[in-house]
C-alpha positions as CSV (number, residue, x, y, z in Angstrom):
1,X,143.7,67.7,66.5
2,X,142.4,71.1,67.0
3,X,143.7,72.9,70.3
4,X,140.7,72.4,72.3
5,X,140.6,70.8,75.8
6,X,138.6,67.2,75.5
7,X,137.9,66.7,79.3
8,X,136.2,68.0,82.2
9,X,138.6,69.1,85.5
10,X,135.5,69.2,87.5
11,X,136.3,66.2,89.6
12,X,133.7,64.2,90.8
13,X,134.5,61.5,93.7
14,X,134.7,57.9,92.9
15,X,132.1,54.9,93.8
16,X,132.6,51.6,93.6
17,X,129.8,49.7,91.9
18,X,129.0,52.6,89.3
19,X,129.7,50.6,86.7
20,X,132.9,52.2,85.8
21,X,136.2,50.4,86.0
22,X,138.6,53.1,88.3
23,X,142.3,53.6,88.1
24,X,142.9,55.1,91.7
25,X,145.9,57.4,92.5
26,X,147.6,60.6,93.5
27,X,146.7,63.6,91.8
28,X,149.0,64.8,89.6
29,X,148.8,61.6,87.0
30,X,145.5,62.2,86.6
31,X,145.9,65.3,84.3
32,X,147.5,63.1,82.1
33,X,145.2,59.9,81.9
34,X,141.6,61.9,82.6
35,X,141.9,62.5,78.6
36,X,143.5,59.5,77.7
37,X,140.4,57.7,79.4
38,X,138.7,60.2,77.7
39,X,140.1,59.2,74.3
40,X,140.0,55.4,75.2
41,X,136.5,55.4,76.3
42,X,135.2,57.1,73.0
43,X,137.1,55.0,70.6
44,X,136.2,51.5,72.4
45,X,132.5,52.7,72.9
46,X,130.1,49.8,72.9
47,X,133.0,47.6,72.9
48,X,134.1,47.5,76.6
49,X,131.8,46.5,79.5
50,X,132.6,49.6,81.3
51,X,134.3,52.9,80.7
52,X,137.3,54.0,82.5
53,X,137.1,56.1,85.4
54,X,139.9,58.4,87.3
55,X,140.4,58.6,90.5
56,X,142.6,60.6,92.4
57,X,143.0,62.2,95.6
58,X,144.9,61.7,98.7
59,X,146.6,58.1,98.9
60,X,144.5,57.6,102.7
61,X,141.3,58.7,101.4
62,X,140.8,56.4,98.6
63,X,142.7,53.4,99.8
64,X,139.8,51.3,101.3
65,X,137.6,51.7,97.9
66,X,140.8,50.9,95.5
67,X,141.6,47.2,97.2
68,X,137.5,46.9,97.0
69,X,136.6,47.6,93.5
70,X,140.2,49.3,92.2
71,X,140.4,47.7,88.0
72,X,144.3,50.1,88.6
73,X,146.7,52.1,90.2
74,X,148.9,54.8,88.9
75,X,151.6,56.1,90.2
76,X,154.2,59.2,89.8
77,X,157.1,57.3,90.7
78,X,159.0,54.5,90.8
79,X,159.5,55.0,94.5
80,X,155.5,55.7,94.8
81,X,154.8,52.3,92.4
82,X,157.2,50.6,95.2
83,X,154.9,51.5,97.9
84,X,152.5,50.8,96.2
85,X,153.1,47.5,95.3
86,X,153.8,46.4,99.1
87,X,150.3,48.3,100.3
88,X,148.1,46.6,97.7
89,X,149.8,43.5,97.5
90,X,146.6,41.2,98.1
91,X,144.9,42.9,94.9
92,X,147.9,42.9,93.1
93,X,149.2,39.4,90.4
94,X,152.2,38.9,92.2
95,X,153.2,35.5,90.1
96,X,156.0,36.7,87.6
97,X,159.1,36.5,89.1
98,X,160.2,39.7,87.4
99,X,159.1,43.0,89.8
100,X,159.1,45.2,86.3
101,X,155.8,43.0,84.9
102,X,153.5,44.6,88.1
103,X,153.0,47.7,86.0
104,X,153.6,49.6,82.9
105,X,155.1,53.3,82.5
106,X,153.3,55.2,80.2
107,X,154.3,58.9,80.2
108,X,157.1,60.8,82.3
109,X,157.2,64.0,84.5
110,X,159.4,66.6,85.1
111,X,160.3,68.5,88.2
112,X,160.1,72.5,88.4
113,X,160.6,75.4,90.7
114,X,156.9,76.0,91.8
115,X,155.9,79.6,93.6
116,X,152.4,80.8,94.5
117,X,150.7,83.0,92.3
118,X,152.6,86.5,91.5
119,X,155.8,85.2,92.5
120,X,155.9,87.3,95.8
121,X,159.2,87.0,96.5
122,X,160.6,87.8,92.6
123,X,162.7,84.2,92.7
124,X,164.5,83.9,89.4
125,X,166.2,80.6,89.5
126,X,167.6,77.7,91.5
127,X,170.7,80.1,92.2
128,X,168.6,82.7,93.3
129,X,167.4,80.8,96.1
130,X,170.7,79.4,97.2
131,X,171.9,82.9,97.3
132,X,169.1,84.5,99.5
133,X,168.3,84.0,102.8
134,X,164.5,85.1,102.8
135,X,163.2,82.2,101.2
136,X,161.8,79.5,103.0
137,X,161.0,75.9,101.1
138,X,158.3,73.1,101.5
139,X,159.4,69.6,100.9
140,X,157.1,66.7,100.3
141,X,158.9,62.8,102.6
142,X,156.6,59.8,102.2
143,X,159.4,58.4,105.1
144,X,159.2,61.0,107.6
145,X,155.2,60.4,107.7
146,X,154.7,57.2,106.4
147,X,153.0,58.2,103.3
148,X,153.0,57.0,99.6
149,X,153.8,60.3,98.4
150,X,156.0,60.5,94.8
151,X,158.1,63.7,96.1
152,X,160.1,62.1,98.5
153,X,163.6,63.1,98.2
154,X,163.2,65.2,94.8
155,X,164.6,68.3,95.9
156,X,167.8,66.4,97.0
157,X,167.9,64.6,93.7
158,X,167.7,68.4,91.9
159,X,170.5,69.8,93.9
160,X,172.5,66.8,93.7
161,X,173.1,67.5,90.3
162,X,175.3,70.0,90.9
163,X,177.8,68.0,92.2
164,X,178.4,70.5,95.3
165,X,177.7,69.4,99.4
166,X,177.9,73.1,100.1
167,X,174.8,73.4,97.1
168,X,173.0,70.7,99.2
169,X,173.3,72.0,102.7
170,X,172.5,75.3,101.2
171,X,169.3,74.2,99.9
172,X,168.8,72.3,103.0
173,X,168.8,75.1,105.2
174,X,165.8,76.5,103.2
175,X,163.2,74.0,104.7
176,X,160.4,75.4,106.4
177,X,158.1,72.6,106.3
178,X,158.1,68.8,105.6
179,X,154.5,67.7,104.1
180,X,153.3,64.2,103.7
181,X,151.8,65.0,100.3
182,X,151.3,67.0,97.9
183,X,148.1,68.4,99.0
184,X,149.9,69.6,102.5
185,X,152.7,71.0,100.4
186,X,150.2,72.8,98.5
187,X,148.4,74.4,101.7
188,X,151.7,75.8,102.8
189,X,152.4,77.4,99.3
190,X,149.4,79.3,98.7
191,X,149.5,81.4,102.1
192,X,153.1,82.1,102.5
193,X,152.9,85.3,104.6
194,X,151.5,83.0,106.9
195,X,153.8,79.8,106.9
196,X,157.3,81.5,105.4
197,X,157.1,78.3,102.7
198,X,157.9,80.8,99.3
199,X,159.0,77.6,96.8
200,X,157.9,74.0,96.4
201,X,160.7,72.0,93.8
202,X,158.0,69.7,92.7
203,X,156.3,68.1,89.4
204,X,155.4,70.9,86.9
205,X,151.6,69.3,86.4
206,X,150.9,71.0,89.6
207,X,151.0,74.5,88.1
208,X,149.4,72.9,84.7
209,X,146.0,71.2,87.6
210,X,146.2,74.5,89.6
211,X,147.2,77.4,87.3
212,X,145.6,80.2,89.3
213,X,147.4,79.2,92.5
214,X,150.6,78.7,91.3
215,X,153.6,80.2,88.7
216,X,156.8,78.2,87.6
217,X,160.7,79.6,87.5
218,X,162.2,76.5,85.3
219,X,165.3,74.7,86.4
220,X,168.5,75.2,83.7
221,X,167.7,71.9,81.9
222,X,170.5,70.1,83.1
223,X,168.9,70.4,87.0
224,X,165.9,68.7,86.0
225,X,164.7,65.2,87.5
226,X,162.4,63.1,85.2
227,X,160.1,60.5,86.9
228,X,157.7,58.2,85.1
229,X,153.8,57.8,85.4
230,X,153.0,54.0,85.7
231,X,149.9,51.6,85.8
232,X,149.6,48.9,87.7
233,X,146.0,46.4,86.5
234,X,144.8,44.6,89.4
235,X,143.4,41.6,90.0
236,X,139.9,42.6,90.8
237,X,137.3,42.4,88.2
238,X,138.0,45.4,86.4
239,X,141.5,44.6,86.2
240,X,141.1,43.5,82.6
241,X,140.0,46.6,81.3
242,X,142.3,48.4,82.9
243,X,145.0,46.4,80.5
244,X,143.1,47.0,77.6
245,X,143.4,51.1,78.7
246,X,147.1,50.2,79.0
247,X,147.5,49.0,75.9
248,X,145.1,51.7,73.9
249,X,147.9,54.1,75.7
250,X,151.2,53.0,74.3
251,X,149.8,52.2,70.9
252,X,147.7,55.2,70.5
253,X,149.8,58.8,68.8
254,X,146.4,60.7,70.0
255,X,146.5,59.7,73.6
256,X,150.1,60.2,73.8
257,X,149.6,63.8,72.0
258,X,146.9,64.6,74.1
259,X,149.4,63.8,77.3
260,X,152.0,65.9,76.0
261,X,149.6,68.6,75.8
262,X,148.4,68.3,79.2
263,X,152.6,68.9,80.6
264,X,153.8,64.9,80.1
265,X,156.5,63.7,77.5
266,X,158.2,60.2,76.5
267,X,161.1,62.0,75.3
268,X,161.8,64.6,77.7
269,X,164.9,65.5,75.9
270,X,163.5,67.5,73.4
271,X,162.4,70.8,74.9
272,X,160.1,71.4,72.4
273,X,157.8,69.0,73.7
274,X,157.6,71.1,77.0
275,X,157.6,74.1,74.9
276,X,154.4,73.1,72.7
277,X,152.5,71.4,75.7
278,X,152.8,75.3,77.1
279,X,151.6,76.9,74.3
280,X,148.9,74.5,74.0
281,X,147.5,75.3,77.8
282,X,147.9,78.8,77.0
283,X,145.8,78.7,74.1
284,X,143.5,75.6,76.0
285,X,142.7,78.6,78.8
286,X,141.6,81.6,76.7
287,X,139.3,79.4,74.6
């Protein structure tokens, strides 16, 4: 496949009775399954009743039009999918007795040190910012607002990799501000002279979506927390495309290339998949 990006970013909001059938979620997944719908609608074209649609945004702005005309839902994590399944439980096929058959994991994610654009404050490393005591950190706790957020709790499962209770409240002590998403994480991040939030330890496809916002100090290897990106099909209409797309995604080397470019990885153990999914933006962004 030549190094070319396939899809669009321009985002344009979601309507039910379009035609389309919509996978609804956060953003975040949807960097990874916008090209795979891309890549699914063109090889099943004028075989499918509808194409595929993303959607993404905010869990509370999209939640009314998902449980009305929703074919999916994708998630981040399997915390998230949890939520998930209890919120959109009347749209969901609930009859298996096993909770692992409500959805299908697809791709994974990896956690990073995120920093706004320039690095202001020079951070260097996850031991940098235990050691200094002029850096303030955002954290993202679906608990503490009630949200369906896939952040919750990923900083403490970084730093709890060390091992260390004095690394923990350390790290601890850096929180400036609890957001209820992503997108209020985000807000906090970009303006930091103003709110005294310098790092975000969140998913590295937010600096991949928002490159000129946002740069990335990677976490030693061994720091790093890996989540997967799931699908749930519903059961409104749509819901049976939606499976089909599910299917196309786990058989299909080009959709599962063209996720790995995009920052993704079903083997997350080999850092050359990381490696190669940054050269390919690189390259993606000068063209």
């Amino acid at each position: 496949m030549d190094n070319e990006v396939i899809y669009s970013t321009e985002y344009e909001a979601c309507t039910c009775g379009n035609g389309k059938a919509k996978i609804w979620g956060p953003g975040g997944p949807h960097t990874a399954l916008l090209p795979a719908a891309e890549l699914f609608n063109k090889a099943n074209e004028g075989n499918i009743s509808s194409e595929v649609e993303v959607c993404f945004g905010p869990e509370h702005t999209w939640r009314e039009q998902a449980l009305e005309c929703g074919g999916g839902l994708m998630s981040a994590a399997e915390q998230q999918l949890a939520g998930m399944a209890r919120v959109y439980e009347d749209i969901l096929d609930t009859s298996s007795a096993r909770y692992a058959d409500l959805a299908t994991p697809l791709t994974m994610h990896g956690a990073t040190i995120i920093t706004s654009k320039g690095n202001p404050k020079g951070i260097k490393s996850l031991a940098d910012i235990l050691d200094r005591d002029d850096i303030g950190m955002v954290t993202v706790d679906g608990n503490y607002h009630d949200t369906l957020t896939s952040g919750t709790a990923l900083w403490e499962d970084v730093i709890g990799r060390t091992g260390s209770l004095k690394d923990t409240i350390d790290l601890r002590n850096k929180i400036c501000y609890v957001a209820s998403g992503a997108g209020d994480a985000r807000n906090q991040l970009v303006e930091p002279e103003k709110t005294g939030c310098d790092v975000w330890i969140y998913w590295s496809d937010w600096i991949d979506a928002n490159p000129d916002l946002f740069e990335e100090v990677e976490l030693d290897p061994e720091l790093v927390i890996y989540r997967d990106l799931a699908v749930m099909p519903t059961t409104n209409p749509d819901g049976k495309i939606i499976q089909e797309f599910i299917s196309y995604v786990q058989s299909s080397e080009e959709a599962n290339l063209i996720m790995n470019q995009a920052g993704w990885c079903t083997d997350c153990t080999t850092k050359e998949t990381r490696l190669e999914a940054k050269v390919y933006q690189q390259v993606a962004q000068t063209d």
